[in-house]
C-alpha positions in Angstrom: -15.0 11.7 -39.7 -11.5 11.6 -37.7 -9.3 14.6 -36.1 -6.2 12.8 -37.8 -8.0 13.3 -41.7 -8.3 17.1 -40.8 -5.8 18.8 -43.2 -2.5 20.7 -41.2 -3.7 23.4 -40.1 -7.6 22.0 -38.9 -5.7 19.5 -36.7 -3.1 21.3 -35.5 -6.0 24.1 -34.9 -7.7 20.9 -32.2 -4.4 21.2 -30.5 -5.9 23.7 -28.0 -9.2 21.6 -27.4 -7.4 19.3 -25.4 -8.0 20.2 -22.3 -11.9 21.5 -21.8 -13.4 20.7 -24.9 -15.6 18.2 -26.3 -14.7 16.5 -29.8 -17.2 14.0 -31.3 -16.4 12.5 -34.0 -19.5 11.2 -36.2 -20.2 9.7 -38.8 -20.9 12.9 -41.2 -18.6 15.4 -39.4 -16.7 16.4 -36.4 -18.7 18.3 -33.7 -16.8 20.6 -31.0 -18.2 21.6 -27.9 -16.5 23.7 -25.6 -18.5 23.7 -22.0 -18.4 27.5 -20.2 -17.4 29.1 -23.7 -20.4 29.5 -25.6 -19.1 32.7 -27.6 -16.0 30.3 -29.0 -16.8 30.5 -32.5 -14.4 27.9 -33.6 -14.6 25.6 -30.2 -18.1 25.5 -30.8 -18.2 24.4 -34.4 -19.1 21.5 -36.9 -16.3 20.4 -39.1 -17.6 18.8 -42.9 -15.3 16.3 -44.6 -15.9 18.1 -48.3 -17.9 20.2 -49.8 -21.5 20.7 -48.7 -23.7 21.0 -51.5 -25.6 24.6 -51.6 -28.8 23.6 -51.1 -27.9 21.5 -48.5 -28.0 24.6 -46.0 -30.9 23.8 -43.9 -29.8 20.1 -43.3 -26.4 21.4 -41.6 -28.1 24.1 -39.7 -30.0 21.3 -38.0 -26.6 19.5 -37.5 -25.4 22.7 -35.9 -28.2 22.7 -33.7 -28.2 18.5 -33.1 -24.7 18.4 -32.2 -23.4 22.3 -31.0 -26.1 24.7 -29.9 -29.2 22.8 -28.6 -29.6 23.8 -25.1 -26.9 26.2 -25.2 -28.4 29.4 -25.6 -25.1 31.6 -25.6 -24.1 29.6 -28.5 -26.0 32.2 -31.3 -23.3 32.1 -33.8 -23.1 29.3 -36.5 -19.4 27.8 -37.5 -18.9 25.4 -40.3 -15.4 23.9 -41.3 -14.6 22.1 -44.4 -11.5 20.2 -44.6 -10.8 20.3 -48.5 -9.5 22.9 -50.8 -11.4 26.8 -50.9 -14.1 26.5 -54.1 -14.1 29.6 -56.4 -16.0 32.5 -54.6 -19.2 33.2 -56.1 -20.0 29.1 -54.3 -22.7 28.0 -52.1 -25.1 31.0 -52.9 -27.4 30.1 -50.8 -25.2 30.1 -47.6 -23.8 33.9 -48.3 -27.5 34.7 -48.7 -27.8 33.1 -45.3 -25.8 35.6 -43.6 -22.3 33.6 -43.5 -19.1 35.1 -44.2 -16.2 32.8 -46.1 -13.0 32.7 -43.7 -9.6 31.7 -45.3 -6.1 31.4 -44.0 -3.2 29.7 -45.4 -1.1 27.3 -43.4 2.6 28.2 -43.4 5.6 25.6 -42.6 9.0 26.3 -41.3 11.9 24.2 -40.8 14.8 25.6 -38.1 17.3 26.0 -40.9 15.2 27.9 -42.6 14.8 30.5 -40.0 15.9 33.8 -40.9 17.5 36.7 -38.8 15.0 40.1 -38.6 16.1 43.2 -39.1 16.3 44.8 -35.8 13.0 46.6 -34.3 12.5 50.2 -34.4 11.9 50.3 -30.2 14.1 49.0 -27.6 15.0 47.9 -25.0 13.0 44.8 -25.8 12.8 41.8 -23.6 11.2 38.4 -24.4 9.9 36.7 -21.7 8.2 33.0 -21.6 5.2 33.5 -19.4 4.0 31.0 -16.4 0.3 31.6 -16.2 -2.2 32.5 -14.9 0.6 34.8 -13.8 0.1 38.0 -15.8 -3.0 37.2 -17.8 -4.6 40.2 -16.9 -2.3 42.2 -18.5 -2.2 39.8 -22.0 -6.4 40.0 -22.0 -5.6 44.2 -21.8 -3.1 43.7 -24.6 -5.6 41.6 -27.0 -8.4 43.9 -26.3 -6.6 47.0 -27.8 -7.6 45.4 -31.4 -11.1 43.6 -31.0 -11.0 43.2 -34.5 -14.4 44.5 -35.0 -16.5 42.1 -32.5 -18.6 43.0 -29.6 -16.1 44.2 -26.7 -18.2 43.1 -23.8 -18.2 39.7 -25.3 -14.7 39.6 -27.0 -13.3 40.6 -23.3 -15.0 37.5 -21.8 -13.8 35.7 -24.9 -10.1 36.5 -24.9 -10.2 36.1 -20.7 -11.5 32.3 -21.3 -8.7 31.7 -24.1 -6.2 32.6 -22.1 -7.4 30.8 -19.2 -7.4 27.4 -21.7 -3.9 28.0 -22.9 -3.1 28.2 -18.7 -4.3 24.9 -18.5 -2.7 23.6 -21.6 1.0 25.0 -19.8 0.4 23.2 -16.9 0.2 19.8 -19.4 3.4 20.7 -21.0 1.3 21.2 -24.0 1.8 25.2 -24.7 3.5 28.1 -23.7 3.1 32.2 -23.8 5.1 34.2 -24.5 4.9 38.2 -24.2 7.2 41.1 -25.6 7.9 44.1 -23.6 9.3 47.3 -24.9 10.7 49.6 -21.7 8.5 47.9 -19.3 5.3 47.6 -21.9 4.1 44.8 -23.2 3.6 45.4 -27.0 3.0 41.9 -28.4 2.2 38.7 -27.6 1.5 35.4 -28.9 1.2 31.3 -27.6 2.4 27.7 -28.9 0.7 25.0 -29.3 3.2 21.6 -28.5 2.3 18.3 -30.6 5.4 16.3 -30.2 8.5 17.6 -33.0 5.2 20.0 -34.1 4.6 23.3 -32.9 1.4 25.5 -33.9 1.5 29.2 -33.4 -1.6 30.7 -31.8 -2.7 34.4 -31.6 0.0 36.7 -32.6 -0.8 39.8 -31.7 1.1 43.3 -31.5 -0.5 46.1 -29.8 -2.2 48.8 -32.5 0.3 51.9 -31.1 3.7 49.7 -31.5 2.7 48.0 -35.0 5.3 48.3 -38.0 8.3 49.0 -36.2 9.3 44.8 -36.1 8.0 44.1 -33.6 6.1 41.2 -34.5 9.2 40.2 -36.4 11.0 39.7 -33.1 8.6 38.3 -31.0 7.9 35.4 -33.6 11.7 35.2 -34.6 12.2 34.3 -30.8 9.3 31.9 -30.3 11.0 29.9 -33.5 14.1 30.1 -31.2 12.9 28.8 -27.9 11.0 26.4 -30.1 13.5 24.7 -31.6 16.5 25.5 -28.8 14.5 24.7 -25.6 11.9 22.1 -27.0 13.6 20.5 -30.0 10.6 21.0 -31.7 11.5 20.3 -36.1 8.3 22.1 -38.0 6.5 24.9 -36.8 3.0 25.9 -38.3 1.5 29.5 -39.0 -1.3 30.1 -40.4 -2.4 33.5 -42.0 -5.5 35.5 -43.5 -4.0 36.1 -47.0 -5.0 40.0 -46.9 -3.3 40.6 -43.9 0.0 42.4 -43.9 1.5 39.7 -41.4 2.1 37.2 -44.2 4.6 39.0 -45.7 6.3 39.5 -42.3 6.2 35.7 -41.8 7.7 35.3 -45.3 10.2 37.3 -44.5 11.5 35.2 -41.3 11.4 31.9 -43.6 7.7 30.7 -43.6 6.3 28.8 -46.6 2.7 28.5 -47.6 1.9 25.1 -48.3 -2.2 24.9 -47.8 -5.2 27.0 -47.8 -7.7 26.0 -45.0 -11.3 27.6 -45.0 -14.8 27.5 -43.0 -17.9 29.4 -43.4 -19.4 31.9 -40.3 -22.5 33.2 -39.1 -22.3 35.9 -36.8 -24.5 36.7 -33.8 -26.3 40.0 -34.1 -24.2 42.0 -31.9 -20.7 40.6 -33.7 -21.9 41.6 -36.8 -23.2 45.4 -36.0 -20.0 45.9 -34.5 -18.4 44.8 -37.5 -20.3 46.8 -40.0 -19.5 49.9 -37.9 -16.1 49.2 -38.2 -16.1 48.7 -41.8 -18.1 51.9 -42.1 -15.7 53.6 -40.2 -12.9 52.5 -42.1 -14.5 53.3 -45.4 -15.7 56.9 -44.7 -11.8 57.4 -43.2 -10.4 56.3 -46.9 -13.4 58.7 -48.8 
């Protein structure tokens, strides 16, 4: 299997192993290995070219093992991405028996004419700034940690800290940028892009939890389309979204079109996955 058959948003997705990861590409799959970031779920990951038959499970666990986690004992989790369109959900039985959860985003095009003006943000004064890292990536690991999006926080911490330290090193190859909004001296949001050529590939969008639905994200990805297409000449940039997240509709709103659906399959280590059913439990006994 080849990086250049992955569907839009898988390949664009590879855009940030450039630097410090290792891609394999073998005959049954695509196997990614990223050295000193074991807790990576999707840089440490197996990528299928279809659909794995259900009770072909245990055969791709030992491919998991083979090719991501033997000998890497930091690598507990178990991700699996297949490059063809989402099957109806009650598939692969076996696999949500298993303990993996479905992941799906859809991938989302624009074009710069089809860029469309915000309305203006409920906060102010607001200032985006392009950042030069490692400058500052303290403060944008702080930012990403107010939402750990109900992993671990020892881990995610070390997690986000390594992710930003990547996208560093992708900067200094003229192959991303950061970007950070700040609202009277606070940064509220922040997000990076991915460089492929015309083809940029947003990464990351994040708004902090206290400054959310005032459009804020709004602005912070209206002017990453800007300097995107003003200052790099870029001609398509890529989005992709969960479906059930609010955001989509915000990126509808500034132009995006959803072309593609894009989907893998995750196991979570044991610490991930208590911290995410306490969330959810929280969450549920806050709606009873």
């Amino acid at each position: 299997m080849r990086v250049e058959d992955l569907s839009p948003g898988w390949r664009t997705d590879f855009l940030r192993h450039r630097v410090d990861a290792e891609v394999r590409e073998l005959p049954d799959c695509l196997a990614v290995r990223s050295p000193g970031q074991e807790n990576f779920y999707w840089g440490n990951c197996l990528m299928l070219p279809a659909l794995p038959n259900d009770a072909d499970l245990d055969h791709w666990l030992r491919r998991f093992d083979e090719e991501v986690a033997a000998g890497r004992p930091g690598v507990r989790h178990v991700a699996i991405g297949i490059n063809c369109e989402p099957p109806p959900e009650d598939a692969l039985p076996s696999w949500v028996a298993a303990g993996f959860d479905r992941i799906e985003v859809h991938t989302m095009m624009l074009r710069p004419g089809q860029l469309r003006v915000p309305r203006e943000a409920q906060a102010g004064p607001l200032q985006l700034r392009r950042m030069t890292l490692p400058d500052g990536i303290a403060a944008h690991v702080e930012l990403q940690l107010s939402d750990t999006f109900g992993f671990e926080p020892v881990g995610y911490r070390v997690f986000r800290l390594r992710q930003m330290e990547r996208f560093a090193k992708l900067q200094a190859g003229g192959l991303a940028d950061w970007f950070g909004l700040w609202c009277d001296g606070t940064l509220v949001a922040d997000c990076g892009l991915l460089y492929d050529g015309k083809l940029g590939r947003f990464q990351n969008v994040m708004t902090h939890p206290d400054w959310r639905r005032r459009g804020l994200c709004s602005t912070l990805v209206h002017g990453v389309c800007r300097f995107g297409y003003e200052e790099r000449g870029l001609g398509e940039l890529l989005m992709c979204a969960d479906p059930d997240d609010v955001a989509i509709g915000l990126y509808e709103s500034l132009g995006f079109v959803s072309f593609g659906r894009e989907w893998g399959l995750q196991r979570y280590p044991q610490e991930d996955a208590d911290a995410r059913r306490s969330v959810r439990l929280g969450k549920d006994a806050a709606a009873a």
